[in-house]
N, C-alpha and C positions, 0 to 999 in steps of 0.2 A: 440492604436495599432489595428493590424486588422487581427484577429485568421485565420490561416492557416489551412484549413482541408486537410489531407494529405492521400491517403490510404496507408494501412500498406502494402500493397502486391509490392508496390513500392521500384526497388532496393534500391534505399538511404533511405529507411525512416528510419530505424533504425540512420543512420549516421549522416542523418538531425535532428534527434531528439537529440542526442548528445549533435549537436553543439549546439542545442535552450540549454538545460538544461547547457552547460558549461557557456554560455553565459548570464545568470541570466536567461532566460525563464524557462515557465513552459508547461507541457506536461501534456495534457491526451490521456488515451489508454485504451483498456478494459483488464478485465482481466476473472477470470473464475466466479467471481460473479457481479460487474457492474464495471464500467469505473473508472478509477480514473485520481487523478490527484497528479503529481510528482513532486521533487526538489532534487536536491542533499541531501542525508542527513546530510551531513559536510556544508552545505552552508546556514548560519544565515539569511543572507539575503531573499534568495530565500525564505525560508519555511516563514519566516515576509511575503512574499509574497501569499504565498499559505494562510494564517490566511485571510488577508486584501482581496483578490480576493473574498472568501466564504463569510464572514460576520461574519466567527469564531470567537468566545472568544479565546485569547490564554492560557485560564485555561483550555481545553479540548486537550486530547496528540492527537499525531500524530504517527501511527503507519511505522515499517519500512517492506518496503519487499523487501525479497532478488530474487538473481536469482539460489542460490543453497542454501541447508540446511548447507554446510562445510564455507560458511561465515559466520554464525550465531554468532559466537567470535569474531567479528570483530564489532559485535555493543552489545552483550548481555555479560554477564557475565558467567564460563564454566558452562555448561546445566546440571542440575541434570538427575539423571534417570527416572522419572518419563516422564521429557521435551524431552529427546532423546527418550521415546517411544511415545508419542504422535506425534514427529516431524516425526520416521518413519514411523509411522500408515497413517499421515492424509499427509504429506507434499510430492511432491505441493499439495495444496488442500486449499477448504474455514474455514481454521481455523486458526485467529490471537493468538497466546501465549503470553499472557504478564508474563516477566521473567525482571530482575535486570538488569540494564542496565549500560551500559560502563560508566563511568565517563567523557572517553573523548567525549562524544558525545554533542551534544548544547543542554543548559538546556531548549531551545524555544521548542522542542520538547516532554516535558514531564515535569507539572506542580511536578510530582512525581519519585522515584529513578527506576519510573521502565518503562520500554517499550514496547509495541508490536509490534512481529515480526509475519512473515510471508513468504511463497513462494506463490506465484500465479499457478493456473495448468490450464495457458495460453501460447499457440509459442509467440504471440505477444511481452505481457509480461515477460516473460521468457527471449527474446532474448534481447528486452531494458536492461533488468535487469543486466544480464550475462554480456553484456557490458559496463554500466552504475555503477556497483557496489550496492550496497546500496542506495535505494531513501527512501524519506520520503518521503508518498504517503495517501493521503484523497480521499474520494469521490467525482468526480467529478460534484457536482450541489451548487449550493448555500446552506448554512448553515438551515437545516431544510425543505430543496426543495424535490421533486421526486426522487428516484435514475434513474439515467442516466443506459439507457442499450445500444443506440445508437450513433452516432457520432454527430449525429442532435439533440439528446434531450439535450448531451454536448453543444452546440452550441447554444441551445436556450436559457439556464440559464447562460452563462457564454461567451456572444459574446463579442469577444475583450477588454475582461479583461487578457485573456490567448493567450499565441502566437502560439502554435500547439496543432491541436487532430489528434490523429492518426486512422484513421476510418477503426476500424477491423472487422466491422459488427454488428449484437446484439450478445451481452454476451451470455455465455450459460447458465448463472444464472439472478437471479435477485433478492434476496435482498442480503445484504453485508455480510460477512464472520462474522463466532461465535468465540464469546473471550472469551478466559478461562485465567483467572488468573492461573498463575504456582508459584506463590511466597510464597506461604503457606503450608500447611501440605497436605492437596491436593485441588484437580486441583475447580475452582468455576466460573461458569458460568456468564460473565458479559451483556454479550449479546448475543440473542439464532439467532439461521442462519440457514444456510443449517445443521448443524454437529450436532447432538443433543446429551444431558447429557449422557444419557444413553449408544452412540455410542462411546464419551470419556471414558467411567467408563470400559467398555469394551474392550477396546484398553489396560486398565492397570491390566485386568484380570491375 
């Protein structure tokens, strides 16, 4: 195949990207930490896809991100209070929450019972999403590559493996969003990002 770069500022892109992602494609787009890259999250296939494109093991999860915080029930299980203050605190924003995750979802997604979610505090993003519903959504470079902050560094690690990027310019971030585990008694830093421990601890003051 032969990767389409598309600008986001272009009326249809949003539309067009739809259609790629309805139609087993996969989309990347930036969002407010680097680019990533999409699949339905209901669609077995596609995310098989997204594994095999990277060079991923599929023992490592796939995080979900929405386009508002009031879908969150539609892939996690209902949010403790702890999860609703950190979701109001930081969301949209660079902070993935991993919290117990729906049952109905595909277990390709998650070697474990649990999932991370997220909102992006990206328009680009944001408007895919809103649209799109719920995606399961990685890093857009090769499994252990650079992170992608541009449409072209997308394009240089992953030419015509993928069928659109949607070119929103450089991200306003650049390394990938901080995971805090939410499944436990409290909240545990799985990977440090933009949000640091301390900034979480203080959200649940």
């Amino acid at each position: 195949m032969k990767t389409e770069i598309l600008s986001a500022e272009h009326p249809a892109a949003i539309q067009h990207a739809l259609d790629v992602l309805h139609n087993g494609g996969l989309v990347a787009f930036p969002t407010d930490t680097v680019y990533g890259l999409a699949a339905p999250a209901d669609d077995v296939r596609s995310i098989e896809r997204l594994y095999t494109v990277k060079g991923r093991r599929n023992t490592k999860a796939i995080a979900i991100l929405l386009g508002d915080s009031a879908d969150l029930e539609k892939v996690a299980m209902p949010a403790s209070p702890l999860v609703q203050r950190l979701a109001e605190k930081f969301w949209p924003g660079p902070l993935t929450l991993i919290l117990p995750r729906r049952p109905t979802l595909p277990e390709i997604l998650s070697p474990l019972p649990t999932i991370g979610v997220r909102v992006p505090d990206h328009p680009i993003a944001l408007a895919l999403l809103k649209a799109a519903g719920p995606l399961a959504v990685t890093s857009a470079n090769l499994s252990g590559g650079e992170n992608t902050l541009t449409a072209e560094q997308v394009y240089a690690q992953l030419r015509d493996r993928i069928h659109l990027i949607l070119d929103g310019g450089t991200t306003p971030g650049s390394v990938p969003s901080t995971v805090v585990d939410c499944t436990g008694d409290a909240p545990e830093v799985l990977r440090a990002g933009p949000i640091l421990l301390a900034d979480v601890l203080a959200a649940l003051e």
